[in-house]
N, C-alpha and C positions, 0 to 999 in steps of 0.2 A: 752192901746189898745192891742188886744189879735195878737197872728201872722197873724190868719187868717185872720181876719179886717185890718191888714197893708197891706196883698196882694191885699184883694179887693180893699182899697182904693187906690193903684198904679196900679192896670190894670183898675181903672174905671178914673180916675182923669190922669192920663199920659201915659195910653199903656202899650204895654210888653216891649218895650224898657229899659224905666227907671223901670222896673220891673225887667227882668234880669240884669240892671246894679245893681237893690238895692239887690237883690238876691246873685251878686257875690262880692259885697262889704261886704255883712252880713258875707260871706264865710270869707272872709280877714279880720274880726273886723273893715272895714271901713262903720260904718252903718248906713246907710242916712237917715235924719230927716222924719217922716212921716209926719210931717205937711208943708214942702215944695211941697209935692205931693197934700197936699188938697188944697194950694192956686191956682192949675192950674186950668184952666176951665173943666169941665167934658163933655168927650165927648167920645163914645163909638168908639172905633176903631174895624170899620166892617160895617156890616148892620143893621142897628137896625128893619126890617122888618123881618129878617131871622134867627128866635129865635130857629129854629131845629124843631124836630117832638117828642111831648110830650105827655104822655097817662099817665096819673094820678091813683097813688097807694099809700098804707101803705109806701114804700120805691121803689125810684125812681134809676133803672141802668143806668149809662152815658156810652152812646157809640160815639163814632170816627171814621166816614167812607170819606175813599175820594170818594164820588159819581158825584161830579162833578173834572176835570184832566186839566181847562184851568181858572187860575185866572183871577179877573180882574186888568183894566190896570190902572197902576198908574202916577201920576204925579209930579215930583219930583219939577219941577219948583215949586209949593205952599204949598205943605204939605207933611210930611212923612207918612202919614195915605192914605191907599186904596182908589182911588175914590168909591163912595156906588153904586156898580154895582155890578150885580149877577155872581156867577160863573158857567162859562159855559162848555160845553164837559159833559153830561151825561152819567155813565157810566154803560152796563147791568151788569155786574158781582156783583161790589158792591154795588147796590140796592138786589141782592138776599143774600148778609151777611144782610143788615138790617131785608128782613123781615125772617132771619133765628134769630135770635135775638128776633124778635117778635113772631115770631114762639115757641121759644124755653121758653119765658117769661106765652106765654099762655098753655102750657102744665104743666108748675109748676103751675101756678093759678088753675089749675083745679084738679091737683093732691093731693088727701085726706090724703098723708104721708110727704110729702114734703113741708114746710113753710105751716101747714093746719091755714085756717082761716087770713092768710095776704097774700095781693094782693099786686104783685110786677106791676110799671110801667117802663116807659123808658122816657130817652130825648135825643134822638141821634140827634147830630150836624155834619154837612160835613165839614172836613178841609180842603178840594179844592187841593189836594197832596200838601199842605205846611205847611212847620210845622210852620210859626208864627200864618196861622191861627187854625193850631190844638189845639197851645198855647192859643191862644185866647178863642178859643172853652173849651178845659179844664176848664179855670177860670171861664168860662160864668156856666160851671157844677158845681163845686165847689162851687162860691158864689152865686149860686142860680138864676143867672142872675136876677140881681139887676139894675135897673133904674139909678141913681142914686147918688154919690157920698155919702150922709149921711145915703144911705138903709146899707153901709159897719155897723154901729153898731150895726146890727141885728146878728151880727157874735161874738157878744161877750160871746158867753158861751164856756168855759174851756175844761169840761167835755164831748161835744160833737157838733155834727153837730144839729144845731136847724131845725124843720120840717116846713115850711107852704105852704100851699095849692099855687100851681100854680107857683112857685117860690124856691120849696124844694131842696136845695143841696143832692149829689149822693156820697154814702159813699165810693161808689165803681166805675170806668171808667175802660170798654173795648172800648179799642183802641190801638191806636199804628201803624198806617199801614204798617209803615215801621221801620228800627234799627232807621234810624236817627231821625224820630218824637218821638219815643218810648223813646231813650235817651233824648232828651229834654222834654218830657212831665213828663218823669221819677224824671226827677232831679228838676221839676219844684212845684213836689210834694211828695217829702220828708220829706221836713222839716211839712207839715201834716200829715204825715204817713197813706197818701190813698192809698190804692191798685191802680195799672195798669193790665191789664189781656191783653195781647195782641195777636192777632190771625196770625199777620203774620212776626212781628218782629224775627229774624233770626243769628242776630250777637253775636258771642259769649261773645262777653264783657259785654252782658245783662244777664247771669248766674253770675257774681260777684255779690254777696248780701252785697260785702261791699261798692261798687259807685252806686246798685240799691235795697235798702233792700226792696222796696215797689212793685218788680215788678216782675209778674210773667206773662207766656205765653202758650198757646196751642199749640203753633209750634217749632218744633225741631230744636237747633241749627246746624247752619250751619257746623258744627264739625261733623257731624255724614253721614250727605251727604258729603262732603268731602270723610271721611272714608268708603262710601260704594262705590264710586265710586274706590278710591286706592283697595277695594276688588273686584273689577271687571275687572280692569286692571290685578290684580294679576291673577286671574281665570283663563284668556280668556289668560293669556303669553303674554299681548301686554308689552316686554320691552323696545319699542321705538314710544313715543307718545307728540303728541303736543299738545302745551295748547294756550287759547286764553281767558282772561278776563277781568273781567271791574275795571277799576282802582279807585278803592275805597276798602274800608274795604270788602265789602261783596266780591268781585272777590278775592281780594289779599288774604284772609285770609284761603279763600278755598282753592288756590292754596299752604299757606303754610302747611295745614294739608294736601293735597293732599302728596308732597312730604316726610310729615314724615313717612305718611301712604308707603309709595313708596321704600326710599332709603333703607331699606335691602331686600327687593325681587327683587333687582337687575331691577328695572324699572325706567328707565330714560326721562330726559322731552328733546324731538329735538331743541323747540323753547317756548319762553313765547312771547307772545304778548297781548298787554293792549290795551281798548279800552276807549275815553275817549267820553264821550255823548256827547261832546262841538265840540269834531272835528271827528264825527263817521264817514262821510266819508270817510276820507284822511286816518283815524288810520283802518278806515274795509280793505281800499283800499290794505296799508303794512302788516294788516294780511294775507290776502286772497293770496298777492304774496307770505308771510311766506310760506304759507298753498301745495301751488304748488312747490315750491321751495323744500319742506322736503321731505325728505323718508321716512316720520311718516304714516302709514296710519290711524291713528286714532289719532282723535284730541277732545280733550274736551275742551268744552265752559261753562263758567259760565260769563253770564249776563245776563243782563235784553232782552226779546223774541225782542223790537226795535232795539235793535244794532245787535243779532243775522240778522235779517229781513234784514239788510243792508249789513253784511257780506255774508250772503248768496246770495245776489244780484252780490255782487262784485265776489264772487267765481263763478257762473253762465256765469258771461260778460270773466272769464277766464276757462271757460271748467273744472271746477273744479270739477266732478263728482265720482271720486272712493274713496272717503274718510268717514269711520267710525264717528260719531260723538258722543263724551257723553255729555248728557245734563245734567245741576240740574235745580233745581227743578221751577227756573222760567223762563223756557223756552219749561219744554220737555209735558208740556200739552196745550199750546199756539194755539188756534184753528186757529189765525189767520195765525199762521205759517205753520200751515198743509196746508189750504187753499190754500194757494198763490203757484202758477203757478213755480218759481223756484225754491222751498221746494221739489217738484217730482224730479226734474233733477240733486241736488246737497246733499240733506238730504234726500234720501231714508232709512230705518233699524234705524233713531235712538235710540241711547238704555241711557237711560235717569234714573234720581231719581224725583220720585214727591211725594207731600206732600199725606199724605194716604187719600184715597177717602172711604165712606160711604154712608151709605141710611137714609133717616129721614124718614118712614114710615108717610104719610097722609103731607107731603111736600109739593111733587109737587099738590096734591089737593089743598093746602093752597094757592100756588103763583096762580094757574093757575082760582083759585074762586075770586082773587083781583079784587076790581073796586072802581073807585074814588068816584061813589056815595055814596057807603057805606062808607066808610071815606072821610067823608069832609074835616077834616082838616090834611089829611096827600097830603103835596104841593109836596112828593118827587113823589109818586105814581100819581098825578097828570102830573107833569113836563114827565116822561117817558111813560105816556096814549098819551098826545100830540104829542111824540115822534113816538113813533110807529103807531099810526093810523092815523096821522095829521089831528085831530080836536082836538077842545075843551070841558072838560067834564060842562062845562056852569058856572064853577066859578075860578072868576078873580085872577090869579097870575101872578106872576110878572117872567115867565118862558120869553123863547127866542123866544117861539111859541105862542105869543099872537097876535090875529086878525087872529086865524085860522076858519073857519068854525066849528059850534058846532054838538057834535057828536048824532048820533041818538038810541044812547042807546043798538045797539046789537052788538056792540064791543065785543070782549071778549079774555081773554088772553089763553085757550083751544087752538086758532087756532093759536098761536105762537111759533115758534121755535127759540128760540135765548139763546144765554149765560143766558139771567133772567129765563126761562121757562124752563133750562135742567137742571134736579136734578137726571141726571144717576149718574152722578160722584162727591157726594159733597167733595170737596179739603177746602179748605179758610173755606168754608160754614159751614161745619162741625167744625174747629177750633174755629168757631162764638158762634155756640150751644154749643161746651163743655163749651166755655167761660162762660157763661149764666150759666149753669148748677154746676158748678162751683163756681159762685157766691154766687149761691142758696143755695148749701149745706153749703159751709160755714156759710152766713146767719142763717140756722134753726142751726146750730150749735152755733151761737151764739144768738140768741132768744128763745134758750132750757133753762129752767133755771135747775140748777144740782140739785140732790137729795137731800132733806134737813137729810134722817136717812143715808145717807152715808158719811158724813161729821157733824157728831155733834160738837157741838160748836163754830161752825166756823160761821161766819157773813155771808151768800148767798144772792148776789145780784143777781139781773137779768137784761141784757140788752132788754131794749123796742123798742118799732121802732120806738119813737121820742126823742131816746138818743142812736144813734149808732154811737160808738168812731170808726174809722179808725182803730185807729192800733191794736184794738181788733180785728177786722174783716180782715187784716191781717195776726195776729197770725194764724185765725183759717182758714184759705186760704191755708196756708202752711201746715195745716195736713189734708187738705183734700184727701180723700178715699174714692169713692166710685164707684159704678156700674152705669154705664148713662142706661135708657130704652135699649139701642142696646144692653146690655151686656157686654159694653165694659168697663174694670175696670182700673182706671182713678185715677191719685196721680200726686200733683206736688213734686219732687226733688230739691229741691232750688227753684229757678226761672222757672225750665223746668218740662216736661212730661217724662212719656216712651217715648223713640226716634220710631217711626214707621213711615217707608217709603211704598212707591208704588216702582214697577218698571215696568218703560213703552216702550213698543217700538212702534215704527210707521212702519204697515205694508200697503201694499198696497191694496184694496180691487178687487174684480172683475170689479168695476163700475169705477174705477178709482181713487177713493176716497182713502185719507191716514186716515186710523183708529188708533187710541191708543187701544192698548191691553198691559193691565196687564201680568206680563210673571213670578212676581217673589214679595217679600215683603221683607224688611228689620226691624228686633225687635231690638232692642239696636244695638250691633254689628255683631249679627249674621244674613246670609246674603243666603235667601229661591230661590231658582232661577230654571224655569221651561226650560233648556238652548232649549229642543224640539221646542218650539212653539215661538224660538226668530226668525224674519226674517233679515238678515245680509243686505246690503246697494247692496250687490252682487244679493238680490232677492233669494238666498238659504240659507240653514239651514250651509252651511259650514263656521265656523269662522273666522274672516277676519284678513293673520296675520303683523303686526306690530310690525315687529325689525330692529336694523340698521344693525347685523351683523347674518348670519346665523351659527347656533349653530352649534358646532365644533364636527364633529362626534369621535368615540371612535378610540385611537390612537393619539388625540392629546387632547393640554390645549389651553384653552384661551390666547392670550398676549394683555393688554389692549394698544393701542394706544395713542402716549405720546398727550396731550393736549386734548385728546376725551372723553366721557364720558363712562365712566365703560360698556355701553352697545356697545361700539363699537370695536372691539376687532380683533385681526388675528388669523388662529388657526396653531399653530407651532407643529410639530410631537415631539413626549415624545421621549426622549433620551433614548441609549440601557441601558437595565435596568432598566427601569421605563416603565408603563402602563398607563392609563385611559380608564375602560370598560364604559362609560357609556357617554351620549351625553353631551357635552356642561360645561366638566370638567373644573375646574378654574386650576387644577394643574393636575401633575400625582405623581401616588405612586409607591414609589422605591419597586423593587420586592425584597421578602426575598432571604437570601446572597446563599441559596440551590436552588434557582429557579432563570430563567433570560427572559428577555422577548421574544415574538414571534417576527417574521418578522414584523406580523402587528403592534407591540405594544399592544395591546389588550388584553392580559392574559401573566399570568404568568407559564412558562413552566422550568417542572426537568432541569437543567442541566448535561451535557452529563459529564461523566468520560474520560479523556485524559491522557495519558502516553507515552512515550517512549516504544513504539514493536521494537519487529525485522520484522514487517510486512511494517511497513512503511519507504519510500527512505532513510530518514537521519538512522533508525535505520540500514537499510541494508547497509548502507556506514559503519557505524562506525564498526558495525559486520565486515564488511569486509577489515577494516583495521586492527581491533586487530588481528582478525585469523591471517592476515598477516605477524604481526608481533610476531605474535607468532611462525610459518614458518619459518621465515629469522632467529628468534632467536636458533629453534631448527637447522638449517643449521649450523648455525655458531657455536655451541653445537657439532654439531658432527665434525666439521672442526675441531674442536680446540680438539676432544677427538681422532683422528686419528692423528693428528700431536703434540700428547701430548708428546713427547720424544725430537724435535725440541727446540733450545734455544727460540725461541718468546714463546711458547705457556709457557716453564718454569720459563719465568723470570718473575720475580716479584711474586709467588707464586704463581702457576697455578690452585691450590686451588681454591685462589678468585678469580680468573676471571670464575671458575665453577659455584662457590657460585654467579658470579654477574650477569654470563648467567639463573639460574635458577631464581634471582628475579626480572631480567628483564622480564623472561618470563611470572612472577607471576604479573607484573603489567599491560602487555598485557590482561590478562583474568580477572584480577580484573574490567578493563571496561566492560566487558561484563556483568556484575553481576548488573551493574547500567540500564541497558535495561530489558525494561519488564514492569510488572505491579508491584510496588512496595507491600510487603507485610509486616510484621512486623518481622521473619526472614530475610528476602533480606535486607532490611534498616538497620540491627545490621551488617550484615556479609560484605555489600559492603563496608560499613566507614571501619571495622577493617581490611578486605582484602587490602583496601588503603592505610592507613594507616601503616599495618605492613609489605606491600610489595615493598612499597617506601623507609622505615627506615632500610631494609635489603640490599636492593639495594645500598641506602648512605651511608650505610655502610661499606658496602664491599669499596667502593669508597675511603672513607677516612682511611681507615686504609690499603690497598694498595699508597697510598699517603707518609702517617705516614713513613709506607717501604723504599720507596724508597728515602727518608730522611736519613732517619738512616743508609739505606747502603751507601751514600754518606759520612756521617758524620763518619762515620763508617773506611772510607779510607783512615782518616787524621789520622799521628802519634799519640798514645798514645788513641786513642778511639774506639781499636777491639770488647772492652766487651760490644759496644751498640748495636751490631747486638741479643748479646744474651738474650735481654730485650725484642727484636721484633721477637722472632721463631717464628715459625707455628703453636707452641700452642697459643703462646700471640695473633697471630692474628685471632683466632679463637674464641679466649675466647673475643676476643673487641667485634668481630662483634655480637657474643650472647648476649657479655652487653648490648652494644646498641639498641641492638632488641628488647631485652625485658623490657627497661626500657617504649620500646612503648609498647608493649604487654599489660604490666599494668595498661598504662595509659586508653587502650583499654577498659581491663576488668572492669578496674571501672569505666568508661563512659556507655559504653552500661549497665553495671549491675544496676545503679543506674538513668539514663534518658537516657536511647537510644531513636534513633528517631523513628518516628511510622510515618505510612501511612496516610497523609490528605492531603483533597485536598486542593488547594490552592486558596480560596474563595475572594482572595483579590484583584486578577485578574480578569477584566472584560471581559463579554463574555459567551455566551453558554456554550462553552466548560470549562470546570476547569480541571485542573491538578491535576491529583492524585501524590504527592511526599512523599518523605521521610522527614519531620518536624523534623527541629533540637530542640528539647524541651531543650536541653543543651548544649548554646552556649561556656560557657565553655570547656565544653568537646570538640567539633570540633575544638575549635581555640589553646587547647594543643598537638591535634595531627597534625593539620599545624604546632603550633610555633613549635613545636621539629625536622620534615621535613625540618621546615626550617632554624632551628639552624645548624643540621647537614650537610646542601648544605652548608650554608653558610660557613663553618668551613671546611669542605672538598674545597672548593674553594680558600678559605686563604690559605692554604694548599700547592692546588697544584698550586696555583701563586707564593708562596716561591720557589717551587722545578721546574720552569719552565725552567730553563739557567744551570741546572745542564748540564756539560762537557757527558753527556751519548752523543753515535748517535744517538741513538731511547731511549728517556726520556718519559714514561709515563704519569709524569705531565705531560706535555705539553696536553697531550688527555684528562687526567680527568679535565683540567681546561679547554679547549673546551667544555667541556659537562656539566661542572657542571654549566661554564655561561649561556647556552641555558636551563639548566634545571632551574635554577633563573628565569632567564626573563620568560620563560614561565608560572610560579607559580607568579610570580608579577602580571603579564599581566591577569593571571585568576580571579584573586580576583576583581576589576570596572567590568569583563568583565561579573562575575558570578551573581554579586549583580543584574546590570542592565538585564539580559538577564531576558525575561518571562516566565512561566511554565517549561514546560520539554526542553527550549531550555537552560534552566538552566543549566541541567542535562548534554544535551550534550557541552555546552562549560567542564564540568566537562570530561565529558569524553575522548575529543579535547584534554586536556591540560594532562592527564594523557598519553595519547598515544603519543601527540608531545615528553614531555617531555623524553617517555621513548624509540622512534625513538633517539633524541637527544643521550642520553646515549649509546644508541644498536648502530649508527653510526661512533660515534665520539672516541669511543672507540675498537672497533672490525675492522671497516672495514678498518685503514690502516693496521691491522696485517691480517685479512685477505688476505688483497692486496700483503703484502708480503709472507705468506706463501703458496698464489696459484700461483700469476705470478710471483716473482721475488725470488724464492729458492734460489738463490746465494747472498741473504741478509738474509735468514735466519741462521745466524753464530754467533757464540757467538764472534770473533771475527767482524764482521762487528756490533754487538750490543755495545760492550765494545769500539767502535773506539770513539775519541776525532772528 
């Protein structure tokens, strides 16, 4: 027995039940007898009155509408099977997919290039919105709906679908109303490899062609509404927005491509909330407080228009009226939602994605020419005549409106306006017809037979229309190309179409009325939008805005908020030195090391040049200490040259105390050489003026020292000829020694890296210090270490010669001064490193003038002291006294 005759004979002999069980057993290699299913009694599960609406062709197309939305009631106490009662809730919309289907069937029939010479019919069945009976409905297409338990081996041919009149299987089924019927009818029909064409199925798990290779759709995965709403959000700068959807795949799954769409353009979700149809009260109820609760002012919904209808009630009963709303696609053309009395008060401006809407030229003439008399035997056209006019058109069905008064024949559907009768905007409708059209091409693509001279040798068969294999007509399903009548050129990609959206908003009318207006189109993912003609929920053209944190003007950066999401942020001012000119910066940028920033942080501005003047306070201090001491030094210069015949001014060779007055006086004016603007002369001339004015000076020191050594040693028996090692020559020719041994060190420092004029860029702040750059640390730290080899050795020195027997002992002075000149050169060095800019400069200066105060004090002014007030100590016998 062939596959196919096992399926029929388990949905005719035991249901879908033990049909899907044997289904997913076959799946597992657990594969259950088929002739356990034939011993059950045969008994159709359904109506066996309500065989669909069937119009007889060459080849027969099965369609799947939910036209009626309220099943009937079952009774579990005695059977698992339906009671045989009709399904009731008729509904206008999808009676106009049918006769768009039939519409679309009789324009091919007529059509002299298209399937010429074969006449296509239909047998569409209503799955009643469920999918066991869409299940049911399928197999009833597929095997031909068969009577029967034994009509099953009429299904034994291999090679194909067998044809017979009245009872023909459909090679082909559009349907699918929804993802979830769409997957189980999908999968139910696989393992035949028949086509599914479905018009409004939407989930993206039905683009895998490896868990659906048979099924393809005219409606665009919910992936792409998704993504055009994430490019709408981006547009409009809403980056703080709330969501609200319906807890199953098709809400959930929007929302995850919504967020992929989202997280790098910095747009974040306030709140998710899920609605669950079982408890849509209670779950609208905790949206709707979400909804008021948030700062979000716009908030997108994806579900179905009934739970919308309830949330929006609930937001109403909480004054919920300034909020933005995005709709998809099954809600934002929802007429009953426009209608309704708290839709004006709480969903005014929505701005929404819908399924793309079209014209079927000679349409609306087709729906609005219907009447039951002319088709007798269509009961669906019948059931919905009763409906609306409430009579009967005088033949007996088994509708809900039976024992109505019979009608008097000038009924007509011209004077109706309702969801059946408006073909402004075909959405679903249109998904119906390409479906149709669709099939068709495929079809004459596979009832073309190929050219026999362009293929010689090869065997050419042809497919007829009473031997068409499924998965041939598959194959050629999936290359279909072509132009429908509107123009519009039409290809599936896998499973799917071109993605094309509507975009609609709801505006207010003069009458009071909420209209849908078109404003915008979506092609794949590019995204056409007319933003002029959108009306905001505000009633103006101004866009409505929604963030958590207001965008941080220029001058500062963003800091995100620890536990908040990236859209919620403080804005902290840019540190000195750093800018951001532009709104809503995540950082700022360090200005370069020649520029620093304004007050405001905002741009980047020169940096000023700084130095050391004589124009400003500290410069005119220090100017005014050197001068000074360069005054007291030239005083004490001529004290000492007027009383140059007196023993104080001659002892110890009065020589060096000239020599030591004049390089005191030299290190006095060498500070001054350090104020100013430094230039590339000043910076070679003030190190070697420091340098070799300081080495002159400690000089003189220690070998006045050295003196006064030797003429002590000098006094003891047997040691007269040590004075004559220390003349006036020797001590002249030391202190040149020693001078120039810095002199040298001078010349080849500055000749080979002297320092040169930079600023000092390393220092923060406007201002930079223009200095003298030591390029050759070497060099400055051998004219310290020799300064301060020499202190120090001049200080050993005169601490040796401190207690010599003299009354007035010089050491004693030069070791007062050479320790204050120590300490002060100690103390410079933490003091010089740490000081900033030119305050560098002047501790430099500071300690050159302390030290050389120190020296000029500690040395001169007790001889001073005696040789102006106390003449009667200046005696070479009061000097020579013990």
């Amino acid at each position: 027995m062939s596959l196919l005759s096992q399926l029929v004979t388990l949905w005719i002999c035991s249901g879908p039940s033990l049909l899907l069980a044997w289904l997913v057993g076959r799946q597992l290699g657990l594969r259950v007898g088929i002739q356990m299913a034939e011993m059950l009694n045969c008994s159709r599960w359904g109506i066996p009155s309500k065989k669909g609406f069937f119009q007889e062709g060459d080849l027969i197309i099965g369609g799947l509408f939910n036209i009626h939305y309220v099943p009937p009631t079952r009774d579990y106490r005695f059977t698992q099977q339906p009671d045989n009662k009709p399904c009731t809730g008729l509904q206008s919309l999808p009676m106009q997919y049918i006769y768009a289907m039939m519409f679309a069937l009789e324009e091919i029939n007529n059509s002299s290039t298209l399937l010429p010479g074969v006449k296509l019919g239909h047998h569409i069945h209503d799955s009643c919105s469920l999918p066991a009976w869409a299940l049911q409905a399928a197999l009833s297409l597929v095997g031909g709906d068969m009577p029967s338990c034994n009509s099953a081996a009429k299904f034994e041919e291999e090679k194909g679908i067998g044809a017979s009149k009245g009872d023909q299987p459909v090679p082909l089924i559009i349907g699918g109303c929804n993802s979830v019927t769409a997957q189980i009818v999908s999968r139910l029909l696989v393992p035949l490899s028949l086509p599914l064409v479905s018009y409004t199925a939407s989930t993206p798990s039905l683009s895998d062609k490896q868990q659906f290779p048979n099924f393809f759709r005219t409606m665009a995965s919910d992936v792409y509404q998704a993504r055009a709403i994430a490019q709408l959000a981006i547009k409009f700068k809403w980056t703080w927005v709330g969501a609200v959807v319906a807890n199953n795949d098709y809400g959930l799954m929007a929302l995850k491509v919504f967020q992929e769409g989202i997280q790098r353009a910095g747009v974040c979700l306030a709140f998710v909330e899920t609605l669950q149809r079982e408890n849509i009260v209670s779950d609208a109820r905790r949206a709707a407080l979400a909804i008021q609760a948030s700062t979000a002012k716009v908030i997108l919904i994806v579900t179905w228009y009934t739970d919308v209808m309830e949330l929006f009630l609930q937001l109403e009963k909480l004054n919920v009226t300034d909020r933005q709303f995005l709709a998809s696609e099954a809600w934002s053309t929802s007429s009953d939602l426009r209608q309704s009395t708290f839709s004006h008060k709480v969903a005014s401006g929505v701005l929404g994605v819908a399924i793309r809407s079209s014209t079927l030229p000679g349409f609306d003439t087709y729906i609005r020419n219907l009447n039951p008399s002319l088709r007798p035997n269509d009961h669906f056209l019948k059931e919905f005549w009763e409906k609306e006019f409430g009579c009967s058109p005088g033949i007996a069905t088994a509708s809900p409106f039976a024992f109505l008064p019979p009608c008097n024949g000038t009924e007509s559907l011209w004077a109706v306006n309702n969801l059946f009768t408006d073909t402004s905007q075909l959405r679903v409708t249109y998904n119906v017809y390409l479906a149709v059209y669709a099939a068709a091409h495929a079809l004459h693509s596979l009832l073309s037979c190929p050219d026999v001279n362009s293929s010689p040798g090869r065997n050419i068969t042809c497919s007829f229309t009473n031997q068409i294999k499924p998965i041939e007509l598959m194959e050629q399903l999936s290359k279909v190309n072509v132009t429908t009548p509107q123009g519009e050129a039409f290809n599936f990609q896998g499973a799917d179409i071109t993605v094309k959206y509507d975009l609609v908003n709801w505006q207010s009318s003069p009458e009071g009325q909420v209209q849908l207006v078109l404003i915008g189109l979506v092609n794949g993912f590019d995204l056409h939008l007319n933003e002029s003609s959108i009306q905001w929920n505000t009633g103006s053209s101004q866009v409505p805005v929604s963030i958590c944190s207001e965008a941080c003007p220029s001058g500062t950066r963003m800091a995100t908020r620890k536990g908040e999401p990236i859209c919620c942020f403080d804005c902290i001012p840019c540190a000195d030195g750093e800018i951001s000119n532009t709104t809503g910066s995540t950082q700022c940028v360090h200005c370069p090391s020649e520029f620093w920033s304004n007050a405001e942080r905002t741009a980047c501005i020169p940096r000023q040049l700084d130095f050391l003047s004589f124009n400003e306070t500290l410069g005119i201090a220090l100017t005014a200490v050197a001068v000074s001491g360069v005054t007291v030094t030239i005083a004490v210069f001529v004290v000492f040259l007027y009383y140059r015949q007196t023993p104080m001014v001659r002892a110890n060779n009065s020589e060096l105390s000239f020599l030591l007055l004049l390089s005191i006086k030299l290190c006095f004016l060498c500070s001054l050489v350090f104020i100013g603007r430094p230039s590339a002369w000043s910076c070679r001339f003030q190190q070697a003026a420091f340098g070799i004015s300081f080495v002159l000076c400690v000089s003189c020191l220690q070998v006045k020292t050295i003196v006064v050594l030797a003429a002590f040693r000098s006094a003891r028996p047997g040691a007269e000829a040590l004075m004559r090692w220390f003349g006036p020559g020797q001590q002249r020719g030391s202190v040149c020694f020693f001078t120039s041994i810095q002199i040298i060190i001078c010349i080849f420092w500055l000749s080979l890296n002297p320092p040169v004029p930079q600023p000092d860029l390393e220092i923060p702040g406007l201002q930079v210090t223009l200095k003298c750059a030591m390029t050759s640390v070497m060099g400055f730290s051998l004219v310290l270490g020799y300064i301060g080899l020499l202190g120090c050795t001049s200080l050993l020195l005169a601490f040796l010669a401190r207690k010599l027997p003299d009354n007035f002992n010089e050491a004693k002075l030069i070791t007062f001064s050479m320790l204050i000149f120590c300490a002060v050169w100690v103390a410079f060095v933490p003091a010089y490193v740490s000081s900033p800019g030119k305050y560098a400069v002047a501790v430099e200066i500071f300690a050159i003038l302390a030290s050389s105060y120190g020296l000029l004090v500690c040395i001169f002014a007790p001889k001073c002291f005696i040789i102006l007030l106390r003449p009667e100590k200046n005696t070479k016998k009061h000097l020579m006294a013990r």
